[in-house]
N, C-alpha and C positions, 0 to 999 in steps of 0.2 A: 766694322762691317758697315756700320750707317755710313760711316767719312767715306769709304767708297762706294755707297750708294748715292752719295750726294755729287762725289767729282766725276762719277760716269760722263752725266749730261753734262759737265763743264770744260771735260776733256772731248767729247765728241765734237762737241761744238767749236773748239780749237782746231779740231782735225778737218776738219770743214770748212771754216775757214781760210785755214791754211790752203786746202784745194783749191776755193775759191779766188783767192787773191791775187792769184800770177793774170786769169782773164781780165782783170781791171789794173793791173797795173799795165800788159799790153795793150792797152786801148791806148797808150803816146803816142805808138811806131803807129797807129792807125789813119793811113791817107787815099786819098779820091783816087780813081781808079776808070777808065771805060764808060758805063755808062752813065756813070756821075756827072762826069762833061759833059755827055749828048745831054741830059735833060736840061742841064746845068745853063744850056745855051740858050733857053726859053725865058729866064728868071733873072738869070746870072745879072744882063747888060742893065736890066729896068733897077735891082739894088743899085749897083755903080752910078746909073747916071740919079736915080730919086732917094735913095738910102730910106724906101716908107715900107714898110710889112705891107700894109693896103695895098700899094701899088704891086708888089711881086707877089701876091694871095691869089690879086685878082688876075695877074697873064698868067698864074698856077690853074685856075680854075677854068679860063679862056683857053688853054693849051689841050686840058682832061675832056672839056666835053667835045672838042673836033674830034678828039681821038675818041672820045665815045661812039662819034657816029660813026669813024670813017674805018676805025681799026678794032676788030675784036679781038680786044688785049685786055689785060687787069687795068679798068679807070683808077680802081681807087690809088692802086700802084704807080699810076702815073704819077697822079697828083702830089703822092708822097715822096715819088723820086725828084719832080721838080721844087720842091723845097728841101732838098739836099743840104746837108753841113756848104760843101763849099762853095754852093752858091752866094754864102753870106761870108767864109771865111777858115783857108786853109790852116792858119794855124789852131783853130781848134776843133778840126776835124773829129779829134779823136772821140771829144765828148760825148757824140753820140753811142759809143759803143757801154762806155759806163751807164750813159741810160736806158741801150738798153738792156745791161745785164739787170739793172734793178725793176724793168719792167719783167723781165724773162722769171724770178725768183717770185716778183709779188704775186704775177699770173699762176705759177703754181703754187704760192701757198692759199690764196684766195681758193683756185679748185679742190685742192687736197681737203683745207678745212672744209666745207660747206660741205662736200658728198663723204667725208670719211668722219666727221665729229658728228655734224648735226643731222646729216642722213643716215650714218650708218651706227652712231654713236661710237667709232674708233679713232684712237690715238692716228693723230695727223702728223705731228712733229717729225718722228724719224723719219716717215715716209717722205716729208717734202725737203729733208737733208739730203735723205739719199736718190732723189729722184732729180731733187735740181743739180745735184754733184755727176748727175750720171749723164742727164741729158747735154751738159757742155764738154764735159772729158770727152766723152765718145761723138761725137759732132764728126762728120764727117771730113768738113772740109771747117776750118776756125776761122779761117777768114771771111769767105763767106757765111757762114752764120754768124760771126759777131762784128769783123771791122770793118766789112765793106758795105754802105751804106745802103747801096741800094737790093744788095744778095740779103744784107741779116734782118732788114725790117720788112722785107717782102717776104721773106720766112719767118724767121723767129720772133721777131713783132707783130706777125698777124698770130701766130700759136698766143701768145701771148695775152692779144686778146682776147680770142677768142675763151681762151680755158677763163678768165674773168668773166666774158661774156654769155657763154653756159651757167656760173654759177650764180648770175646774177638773174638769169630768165628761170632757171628752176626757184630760185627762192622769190623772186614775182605771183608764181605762180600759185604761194599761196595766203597770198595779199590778196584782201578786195581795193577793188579799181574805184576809192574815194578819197582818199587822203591827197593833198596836192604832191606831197613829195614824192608818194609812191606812183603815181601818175609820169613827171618828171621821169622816174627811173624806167619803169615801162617806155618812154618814149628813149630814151638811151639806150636800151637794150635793143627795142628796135632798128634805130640810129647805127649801131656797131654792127647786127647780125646782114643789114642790109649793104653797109659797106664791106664788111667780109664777103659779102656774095656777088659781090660787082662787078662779073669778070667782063658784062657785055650788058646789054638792054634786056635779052634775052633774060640769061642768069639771074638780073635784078630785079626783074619782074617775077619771076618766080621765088626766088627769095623772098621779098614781101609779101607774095601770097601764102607763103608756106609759114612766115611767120606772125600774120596776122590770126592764121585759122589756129596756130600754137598757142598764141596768148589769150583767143577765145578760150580756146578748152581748157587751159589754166586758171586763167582771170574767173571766171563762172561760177566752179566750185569752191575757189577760195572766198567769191561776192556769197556765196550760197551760204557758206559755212561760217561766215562773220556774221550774219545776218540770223542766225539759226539761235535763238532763243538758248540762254543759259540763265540763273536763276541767283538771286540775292535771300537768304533766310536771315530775317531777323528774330533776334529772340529778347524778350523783354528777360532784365536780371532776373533772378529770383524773389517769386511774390509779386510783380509788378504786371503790368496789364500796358497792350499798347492799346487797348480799346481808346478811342477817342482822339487817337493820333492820325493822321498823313503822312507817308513817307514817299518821297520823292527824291528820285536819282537820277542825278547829270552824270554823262560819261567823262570824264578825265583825260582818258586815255584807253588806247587799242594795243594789242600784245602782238609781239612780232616775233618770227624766227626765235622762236618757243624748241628749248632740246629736253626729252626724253631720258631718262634713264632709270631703270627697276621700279615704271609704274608709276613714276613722279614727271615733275617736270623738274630740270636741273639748274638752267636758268632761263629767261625770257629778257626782252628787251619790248619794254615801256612807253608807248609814246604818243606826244599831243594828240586827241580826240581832234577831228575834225571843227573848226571854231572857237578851240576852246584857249587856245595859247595869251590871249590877252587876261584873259581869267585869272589862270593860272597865276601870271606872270605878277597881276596885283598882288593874288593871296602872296606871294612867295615875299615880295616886297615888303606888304606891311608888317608882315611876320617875322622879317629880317633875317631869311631862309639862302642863302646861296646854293645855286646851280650844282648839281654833283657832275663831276668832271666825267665828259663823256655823253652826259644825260640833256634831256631837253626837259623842261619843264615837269610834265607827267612822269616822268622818269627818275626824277629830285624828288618828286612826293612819294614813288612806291619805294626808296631806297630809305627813307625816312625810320630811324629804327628809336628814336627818342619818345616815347609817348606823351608828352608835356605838347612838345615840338608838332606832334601829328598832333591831335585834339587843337591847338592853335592855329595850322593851318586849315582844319574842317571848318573850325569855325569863321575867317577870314572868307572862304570860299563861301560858306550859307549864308554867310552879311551881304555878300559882293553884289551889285546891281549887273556885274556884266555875265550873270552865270549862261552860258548858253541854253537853248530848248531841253525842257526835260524827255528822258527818254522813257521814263515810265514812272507809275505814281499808284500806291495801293494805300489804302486803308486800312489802319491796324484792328484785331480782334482779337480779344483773349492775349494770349503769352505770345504769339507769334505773328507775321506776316510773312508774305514773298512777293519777292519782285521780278516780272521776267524782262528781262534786259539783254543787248548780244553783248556777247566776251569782252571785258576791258575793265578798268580800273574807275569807281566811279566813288563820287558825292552823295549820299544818303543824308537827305536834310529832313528833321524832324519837327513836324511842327510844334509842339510844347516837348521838345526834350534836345541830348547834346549831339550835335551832326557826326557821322563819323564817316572813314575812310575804307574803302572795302572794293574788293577783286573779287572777279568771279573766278570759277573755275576756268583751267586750260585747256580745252579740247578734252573737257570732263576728267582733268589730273590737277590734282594737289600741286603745290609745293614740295618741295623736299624737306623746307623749315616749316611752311605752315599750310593750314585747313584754307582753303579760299571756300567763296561765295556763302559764307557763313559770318554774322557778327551779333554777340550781345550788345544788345540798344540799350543806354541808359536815359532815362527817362528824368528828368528835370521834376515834374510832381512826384510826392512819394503818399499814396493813398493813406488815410486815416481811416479807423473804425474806433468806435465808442458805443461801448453797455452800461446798464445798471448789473451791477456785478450776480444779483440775484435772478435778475431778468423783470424784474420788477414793470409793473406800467404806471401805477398810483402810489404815493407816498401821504405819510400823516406830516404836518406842519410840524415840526421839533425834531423829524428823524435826521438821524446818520447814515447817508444812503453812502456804499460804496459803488466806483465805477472805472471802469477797466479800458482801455483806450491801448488800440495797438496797430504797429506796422510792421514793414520788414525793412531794414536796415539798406540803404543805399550801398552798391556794390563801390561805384566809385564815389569815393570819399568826399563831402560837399565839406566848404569851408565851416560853415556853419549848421547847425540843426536845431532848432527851439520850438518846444510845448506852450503854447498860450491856453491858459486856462480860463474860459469866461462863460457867463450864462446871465443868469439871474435866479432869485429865490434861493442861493444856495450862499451859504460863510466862501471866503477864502480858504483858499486850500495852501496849506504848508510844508507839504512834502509829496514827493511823489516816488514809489519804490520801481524801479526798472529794472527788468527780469529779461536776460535772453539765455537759454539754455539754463545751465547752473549760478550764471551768475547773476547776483541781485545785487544794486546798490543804492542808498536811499538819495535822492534829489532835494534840492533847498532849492522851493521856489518861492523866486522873488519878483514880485511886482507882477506878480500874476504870471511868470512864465521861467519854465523849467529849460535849463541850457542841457540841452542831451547831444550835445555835439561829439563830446570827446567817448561816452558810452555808445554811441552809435558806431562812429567808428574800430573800435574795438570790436566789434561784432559784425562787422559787412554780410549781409543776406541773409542775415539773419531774424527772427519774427522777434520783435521788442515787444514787450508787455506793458503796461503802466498801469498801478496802481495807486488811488488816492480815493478821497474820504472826504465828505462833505457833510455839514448840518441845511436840512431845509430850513429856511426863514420864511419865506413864502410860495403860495401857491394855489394855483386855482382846476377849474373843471375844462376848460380852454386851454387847447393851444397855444396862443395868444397868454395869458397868465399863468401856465403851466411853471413848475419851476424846471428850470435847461441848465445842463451842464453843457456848454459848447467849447471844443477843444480845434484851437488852429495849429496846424505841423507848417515851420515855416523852414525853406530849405536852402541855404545859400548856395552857390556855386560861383567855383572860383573866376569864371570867365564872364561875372557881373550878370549873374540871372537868377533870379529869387522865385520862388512858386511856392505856393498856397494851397494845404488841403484842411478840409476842414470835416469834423464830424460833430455830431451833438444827439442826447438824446434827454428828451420831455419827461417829467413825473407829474402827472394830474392829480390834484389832490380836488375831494366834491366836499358837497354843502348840503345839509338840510334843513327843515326848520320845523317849530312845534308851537301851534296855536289853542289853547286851552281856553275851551269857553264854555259857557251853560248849557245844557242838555238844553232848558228850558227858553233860553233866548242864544240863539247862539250867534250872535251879535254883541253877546255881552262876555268880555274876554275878560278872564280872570288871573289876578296877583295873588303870588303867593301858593302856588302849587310846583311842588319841587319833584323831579326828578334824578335818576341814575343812569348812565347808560354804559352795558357792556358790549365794547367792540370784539374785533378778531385778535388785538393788542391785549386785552385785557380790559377794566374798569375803566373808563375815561378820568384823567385826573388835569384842569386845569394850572397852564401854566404862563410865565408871562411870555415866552419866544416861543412857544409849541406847547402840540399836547407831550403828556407821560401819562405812563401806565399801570393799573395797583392791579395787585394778583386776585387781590379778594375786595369784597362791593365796602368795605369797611374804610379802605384808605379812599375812596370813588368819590370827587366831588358832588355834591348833590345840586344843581342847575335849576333855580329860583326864577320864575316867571316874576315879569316887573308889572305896571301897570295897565300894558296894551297886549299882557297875555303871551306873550312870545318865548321862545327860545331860538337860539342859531348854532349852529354846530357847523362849521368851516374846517378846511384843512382837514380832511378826513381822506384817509385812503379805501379801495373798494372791499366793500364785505359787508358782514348783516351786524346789528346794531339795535340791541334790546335797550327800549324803552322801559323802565319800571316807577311808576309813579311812588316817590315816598313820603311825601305831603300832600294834605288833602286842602282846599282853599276853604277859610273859612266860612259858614253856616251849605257845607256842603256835605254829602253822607261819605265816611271814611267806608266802609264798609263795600262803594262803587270806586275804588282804584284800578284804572285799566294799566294794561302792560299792551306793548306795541312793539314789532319790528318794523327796522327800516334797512333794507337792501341795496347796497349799490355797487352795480358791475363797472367791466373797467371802462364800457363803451359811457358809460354817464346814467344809464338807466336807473330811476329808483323807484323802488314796490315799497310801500305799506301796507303792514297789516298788523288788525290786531291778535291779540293772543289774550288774554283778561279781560273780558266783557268787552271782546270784538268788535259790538254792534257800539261804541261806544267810541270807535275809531274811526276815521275816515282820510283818504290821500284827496287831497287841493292841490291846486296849482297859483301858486302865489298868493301873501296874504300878507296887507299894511305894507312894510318896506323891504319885504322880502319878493317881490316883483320877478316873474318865471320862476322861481324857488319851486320845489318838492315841497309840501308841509303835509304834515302830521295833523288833521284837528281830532283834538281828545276834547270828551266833553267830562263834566260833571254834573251829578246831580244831587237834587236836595228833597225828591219826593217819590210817590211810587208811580204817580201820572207821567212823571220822566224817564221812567224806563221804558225801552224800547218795546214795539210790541210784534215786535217780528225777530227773524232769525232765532239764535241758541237763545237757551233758559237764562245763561250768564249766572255770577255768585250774586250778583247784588240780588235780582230778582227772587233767587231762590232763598235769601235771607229775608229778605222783607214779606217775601210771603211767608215767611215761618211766623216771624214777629206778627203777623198783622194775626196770623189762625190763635197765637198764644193771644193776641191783647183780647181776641175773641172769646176764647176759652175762660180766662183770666173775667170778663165779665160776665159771661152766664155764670159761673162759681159764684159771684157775688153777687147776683140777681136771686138764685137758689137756696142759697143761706138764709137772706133778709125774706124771702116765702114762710122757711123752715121756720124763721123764729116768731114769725104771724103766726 
């Protein structure tokens, strides 16, 4: 069943043939006749004696217009009759009748197709077997329609045209009037419908009137309707942002005699934008792109189905110095932008990302194979983001801060993709765990940067996580000295363009200090007064790269003022921090031990206060080489004239007046006695 569904159209087409071929083989017996001579007699002598086309054109066209003026007959008929076959030569009279069966056949498949395929969207083939097989069988008279020169081309050469020349003015019509070619054809269609109407002055004149006001009303709505805004959406991959970008589009190319079928378009035909063909013509060269047979330039790019192939010509075109005038240019925001442009095939060049190739839609229809006026943009930067894993803002000097850095995965696949891991205050980092979805795998970085190239790829659009671990080594209350983990995502692309993102985030670590001096001269700063301090950590426990932390005040280093009285406490992260005095300096009262907190938030704020003999505390602001510092002055004392005599009771106060009522008591007893025993 299929083998004869296949030989139908290959036997029809035999049988068709067959009919055909007796008219072309009778075009031999085909010879001059009547009025062949009479025209023949204007033309004829000037070949013979000049043997120059020029010279017999010009007494062809010297002969048409006398007869224009003086005879209302067909001019253009004249003109055709006096360059007759045998005015140049009897023996091959015939040929004209072979051309013009193959004008008479081409005329009606040109009409057939263009009003029954791409007007009507039906099958034109059979029709124009059976129509051109009909219209010569049945021919009234064969001689006159095909071998007598001046009867078949004053008929059936002008049909001929004609049925061309309808199909060629309806499909003008819905062209706009800018392209030079189609300008060109506009003027041949006018050319042909004005010689078809020339039977007089009269006729031609209206003629051209009648088809000048045709190709207004044609020409108008097809200039309106090229012109009439269609739209480009770009969509950034997944995760990505065109925030930051310009997108700009040069036209390509314009769509032509565009066919319909179930809501699509079926096919369209492509071609040079206006200006744009030298363009073209470099990208296609250096990209080593050959011509698609048939196609012009623009027409080679949208036939393009290799993606290596397209992405290489985009990019040749957004290098090119000769791109022509852009036709619109928008701004990216968020995940998307749009661009309104008229219908055609155009250049989307991106300013930090990879150019690409993109059609609008067709008279607001799809493809049949694809989505037009829609493309995802890939973007050349791939955004970074970097935390402290806890969310931390401050950190203590010795800690192990985790921190979490992530992106999403480049859709199209870059040659390269590498983690640099740097900052300051922080160890080297030696591994980093990369998580997208389910899967996790650990990273060996080396030399400070993690190759995530072949896990990125594995995972396109996908959100990457990164995981790694660091010890503080240092850090300050600043910005500026803060400890930084800074991470750069460095991105290759295979078309030699590399972009840089980078994130980072700060851990401030603060400072206080502790100045211990004499209640009595407090200018005279005292050695030898130890304390303890409990952080939010725990005990504070010195060590030599950081602090560490004891659960209970027993493992707590104890922090020994030297000679100028001081202590400093560095590399501390924010929170409250009890002061407890556990040595007393010596010829001082043990008895007056103050206790003190010290508060620091994450903005740098620090509060002092006391808590054990309060009044016996006080917050400073810088003191010896502790310059802007926070300090602490804790005093001592060694009398009861040095207790304060304001604010709370305090322990000391209230012990030394017990003592001082006993030493009282203690000597009236003995005053009392030594009476009794007088």
């Amino acid at each position: 069943m299929k083998t004869l569904k296949k030989a139908l159209p290959v036997a029809a087409a035999l049988v068709w043939a067959l009919l055909l071929l007796p008219f072309f083989l009778g075009a031999e017996a085909a010879h001059p006749a009547t009025d062949d001579f009479t025209f023949a007699v204007y033309t004829h002598p000037t070949w013979v004696q000049t043997g120059s086309i020029l010279h017999v054109l010009k007494d062809a066209l010297s002969y048409t217009l006398r007869t224009w003026r003086d005879w209302q007959g067909t001019v253009t008929g004249v003109l055709i009759m006096t360059l007759n076959p045998a005015v140049f030569s009897l023996e091959h009279y015939g040929v004209h009748a072979v051309a013009l069966l193959g004008l008479i056949l081409l005329g009606t498949g040109v009409f057939l197709r263009h009003f029954l395929q791409k007007r009507l969207n039906l099958p034109w083939r059979a029709a124009f077997a059976a129509l051109s097989a009909a219209q010569l069988l049945f021919l009234p008279d064969i001689v006159e329609g095909v071998y007598w020169f001046n009867g078949a081309w004053f008929y059936m050469g002008a049909q001929a045209v004609a049925l061309m020349t309808l199909a060629l003015g309806d499909s003008l019509s819905e062209r706009p009037v800018r392209r030079a070619g189609t300008i060109l054809a506009f003027a041949l269609c006018w050319a042909l419908l004005f010689a078809l109407g020339m039977d007089n002055y009269i006729t031609a004149m209206m003629t051209a009137a009648a088809l000048a006001a045709m190709l207004a009303v044609g020409a108008a709505p097809a200039a309106m309707a090229d012109e009439a805004d269609a739209t480009i959406e770009l969509n950034a991959v997944a995760g990505g942002t065109l925030t930051g970008h310009r997108y700009t589009a040069y036209r390509i190319g314009s769509y032509e005699n565009a066919e319909e079928s179930g809501g699509k378009v079926s096919r369209v035909d492509v071609v040079n934008a206006d200006g744009a063909k030298a363009w073209l013509t470099d990208a296609l060269s250096k990209t080593g792109t050959d011509r698609t047979k048939g196609c012009d330039e623009a027409g080679t790019i949208a036939h393009l189905t290799d993606a290596a192939k397209t992405r290489a010509v985009a990019s040749a075109l957004a290098k090119s110095d000769a791109k022509p005038e852009a036709a619109a240019a928008v701004d990216g925001s968020g995940a998307s932008a749009t661009l309104s442009v008229p219908e055609g095939l155009y250049l989307v060049a991106d300013s930090d990302g990879q150019p690409v190739v993109v059609g609008t839609k067709i008279n607001g229809l799809d493809l049949a194979s694809q989505t037009l006026g829609v493309a995802n943009v890939k973007v050349w930067s791939v955004p970074l983001t970097l935390a402290e894993s806890t969310g931390a803002k401050s950190t203590n000097v010795g800690d192990v801060r985790s921190f979490k850095a992530s992106f999403t995965s480049p859709i199209g696949v870059p040659a390269t993709l590498m983690l640099t891991i740097g900052g300051r205050g922080l160890s080297d980092v030696e591994t980093v765990t990369a998580k997208a979805g389910s899967d996790t795998t650990s990273i060996t970085v080396t030399g400070g940067t993690a190759d995530l190239t072949a896990f990125a790829a594995a995972h396109p659009g996908e959100k990457v996580e990164l995981d790694y671990s660091a010890k503080v080594t240092a850090s300050g209350p600043t910005e500026s000295d803060a400890a930084e983990s800074k991470d750069t995502l460095t991105v290759g692309w295979d078309d030699d363009v590399t972009r840089s993102s980078e994130a980072s985030v700060s851990l401030l670590s603060f400072r206080f200090g502790l100045d211990k001096v004499s209640a009595a001269d407090t200018t005279q700063h005292l050695s030898g007064a130890g304390f303890k301090v409990q952080g939010p950590d725990g005990w504070l426990v010195k060590g030599g790269t950081g602090w560490t932390f004891s659960e209970d005040e027993s493992g707590a280093t104890e922090f020994t003022t030297g000679d100028d009285g001081l202590l400093r406490f560095e590399g501390l992260r924010a929170g409250t921090y009890t002061l407890k005095e556990t040595t007393v300096p010596d010829g001082f009262w043990s008895i007056a031990k103050p206790t003190l907190t010290v508060t620091v938030s994450n903005d740098g704020t620090i509060v002092v206060k006391g808590v054990d003999e309060p009044n016996l505390t006080q917050q400073v602001i810088g003191t010896g080489d502790m310059d802007g510092w926070t300090v602490a002055q804790v005093r001592n004392v060694n009398g009861v004239s040095q207790l304060p005599s304001t604010g709370g009771v305090g322990t000391a106060l209230t012990v030394a007046a017990a003592l001082s009522a006993a030493a009282v008591l203690l000597a009236l007893s003995i005053e009392l006695r030594r009476l009794s025993v007088r």
